[in-house]
VOMI-665892 format. One record per residue (C-alpha): x, y, z. Coordinates in nm, 3 decimals, decimal comma, padded with zeros to 5 digits, m for minus. Example, Ala and Ser with C-alpha at 12.3 -4.5 7.8 and 13.67 -1.06 7.14 Angstrom:
! VOMI-665892
<atom <01,230 m00,450 00,780>> <atom <01,367 m00,106 00,714>> 
! end
This chain:
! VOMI-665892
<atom <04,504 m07,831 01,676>> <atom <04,166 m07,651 01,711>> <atom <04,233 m07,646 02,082>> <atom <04,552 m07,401 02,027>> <atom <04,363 m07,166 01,751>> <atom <04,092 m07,111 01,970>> <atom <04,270 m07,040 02,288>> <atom <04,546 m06,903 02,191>> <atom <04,645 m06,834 01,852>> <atom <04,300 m06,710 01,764>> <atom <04,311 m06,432 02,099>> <atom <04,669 m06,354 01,990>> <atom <04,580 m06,250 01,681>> <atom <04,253 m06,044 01,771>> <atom <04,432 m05,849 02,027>> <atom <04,740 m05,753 01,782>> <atom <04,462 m05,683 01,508>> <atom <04,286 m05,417 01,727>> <atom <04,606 m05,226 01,867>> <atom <04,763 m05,214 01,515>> <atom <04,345 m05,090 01,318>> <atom <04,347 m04,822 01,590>> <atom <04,639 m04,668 01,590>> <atom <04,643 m04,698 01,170>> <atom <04,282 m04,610 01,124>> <atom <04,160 m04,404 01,439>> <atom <03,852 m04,551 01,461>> <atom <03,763 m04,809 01,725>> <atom <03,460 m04,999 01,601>> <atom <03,602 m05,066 01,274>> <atom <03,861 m05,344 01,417>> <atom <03,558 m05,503 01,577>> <atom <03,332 m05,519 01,321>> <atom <03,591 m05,693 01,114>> <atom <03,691 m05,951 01,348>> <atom <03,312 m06,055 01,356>> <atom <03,270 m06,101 01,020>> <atom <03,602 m06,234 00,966>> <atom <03,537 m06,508 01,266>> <atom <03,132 m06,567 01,112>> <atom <03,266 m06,681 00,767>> <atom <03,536 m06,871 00,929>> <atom <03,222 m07,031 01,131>> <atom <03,034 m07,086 00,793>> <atom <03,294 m07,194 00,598>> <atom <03,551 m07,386 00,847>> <atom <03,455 m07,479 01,161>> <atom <03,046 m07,541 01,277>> <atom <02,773 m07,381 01,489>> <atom <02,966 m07,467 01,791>> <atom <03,219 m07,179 01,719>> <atom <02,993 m06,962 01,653>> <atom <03,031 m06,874 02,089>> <atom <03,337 m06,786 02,034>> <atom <03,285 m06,516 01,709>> <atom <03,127 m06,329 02,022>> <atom <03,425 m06,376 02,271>> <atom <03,678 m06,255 02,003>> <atom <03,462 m06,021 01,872>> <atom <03,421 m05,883 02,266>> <atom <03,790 m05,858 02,332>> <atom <03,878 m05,700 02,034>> <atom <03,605 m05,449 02,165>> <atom <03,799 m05,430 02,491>> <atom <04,104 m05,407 02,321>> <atom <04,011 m05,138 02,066>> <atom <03,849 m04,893 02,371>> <atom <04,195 m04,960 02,574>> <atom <04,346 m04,811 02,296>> <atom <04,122 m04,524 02,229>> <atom <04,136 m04,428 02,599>> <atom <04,538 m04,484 02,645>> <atom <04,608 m04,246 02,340>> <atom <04,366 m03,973 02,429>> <atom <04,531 m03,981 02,792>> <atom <04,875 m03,978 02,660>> <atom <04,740 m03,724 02,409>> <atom <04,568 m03,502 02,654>> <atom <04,904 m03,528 02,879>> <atom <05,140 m03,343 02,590>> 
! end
């Protein structure tokens, strides 16, 4: 069951967290910052050190994902 959260529930989730913070809150580090913290108590509280790889991984893409969207709306901004 782990095996599914981590690879793909877990990304799933991250990536539909960070389009939906942007485009509601306009700011892209805020999405990231929460998915760290949200993913370091999960490490605390539920899973061990071992995940603790992954808090940066998630925490990375929704990084990615956040700038993708910052970029894609200030083209499609700049466009109109």
């Amino acid at each position: 069951m782990e095996f599914l959260l981590v690879l793909f529930i877990f990304p799933i989730l991250v990536v539909g967290a960070s389009i939906a913070g942007y485009v509601i809150l306009k700011k892209w580090y805020i999405v990231p910052l929460g998915v760290f913290g949200f993913f370091l108590m999960l490490t605390l509280i539920l899973f061990n050190t071992t995940f603790f790889f992954w808090v940066f991984a998630y925490t990375a893409l929704a990084l990615l994902v956040s700038l993708i969207m910052k970029f894609t709306i200030q083209l499609l901004d700049s466009a109109t």
